[in-house]
C-alpha positions in Angstrom: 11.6 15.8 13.1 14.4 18.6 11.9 15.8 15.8 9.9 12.6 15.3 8.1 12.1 18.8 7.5 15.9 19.2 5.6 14.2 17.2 2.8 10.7 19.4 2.1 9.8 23.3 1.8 7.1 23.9 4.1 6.5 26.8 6.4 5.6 24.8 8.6 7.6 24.2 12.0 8.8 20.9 13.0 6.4 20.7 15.9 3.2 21.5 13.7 4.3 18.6 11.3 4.7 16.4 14.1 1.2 17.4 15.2 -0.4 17.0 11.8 1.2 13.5 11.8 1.0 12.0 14.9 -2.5 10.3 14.3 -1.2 8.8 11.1 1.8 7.4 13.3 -0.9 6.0 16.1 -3.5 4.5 13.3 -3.4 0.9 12.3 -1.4 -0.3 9.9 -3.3 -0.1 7.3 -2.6 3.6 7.8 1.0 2.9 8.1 0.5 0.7 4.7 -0.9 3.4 2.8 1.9 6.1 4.2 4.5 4.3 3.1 2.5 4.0 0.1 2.5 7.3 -0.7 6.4 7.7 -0.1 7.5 5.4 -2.1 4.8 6.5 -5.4 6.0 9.8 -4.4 10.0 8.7 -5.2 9.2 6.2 -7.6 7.1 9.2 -9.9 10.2 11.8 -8.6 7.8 13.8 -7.4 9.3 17.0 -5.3 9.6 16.0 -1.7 7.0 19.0 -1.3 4.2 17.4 -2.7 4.9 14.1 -1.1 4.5 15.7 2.6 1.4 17.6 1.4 -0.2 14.6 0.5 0.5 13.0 3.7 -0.7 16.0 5.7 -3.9 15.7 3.7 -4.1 12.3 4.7 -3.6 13.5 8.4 -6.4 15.7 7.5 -9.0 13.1 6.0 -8.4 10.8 9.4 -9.1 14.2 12.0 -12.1 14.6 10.0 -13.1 11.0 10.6 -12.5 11.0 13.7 -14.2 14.5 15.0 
């Protein structure tokens, strides 16, 4: 996870990514589909590594809500 973290500005820690995450990494793959999805849109529109993460977090987000 530090290695990840190099890459994006966050505040966050490396274990409260990994937290916010680790449902995306245990969904289906269609989860993993759209992750990698949303990394690859992300590089291909040179968006800032920032705003790639905080779209997956959301994503992390939208899932826990589901799943409450």
């Amino acid at each position: 996870m530090p290695s990840i973290l190099d890459d994006f500005a966050t505040k966050l820690t490396g274990a409260q990514v990994a937290k916010r995450l680790q449902l995306l990494w245990l969904m289906r793959r269609e989860v993993a589909t759209r992750v990698c999805d949303i990394i690859l849109l992300g590089h291909a529109r040179r968006e800032p590594p920032g705003g790639v993460l905080l779209e997956l977090l959301e994503l992390a987000e939208q899932y826990t809500a589901d799943t409450q």
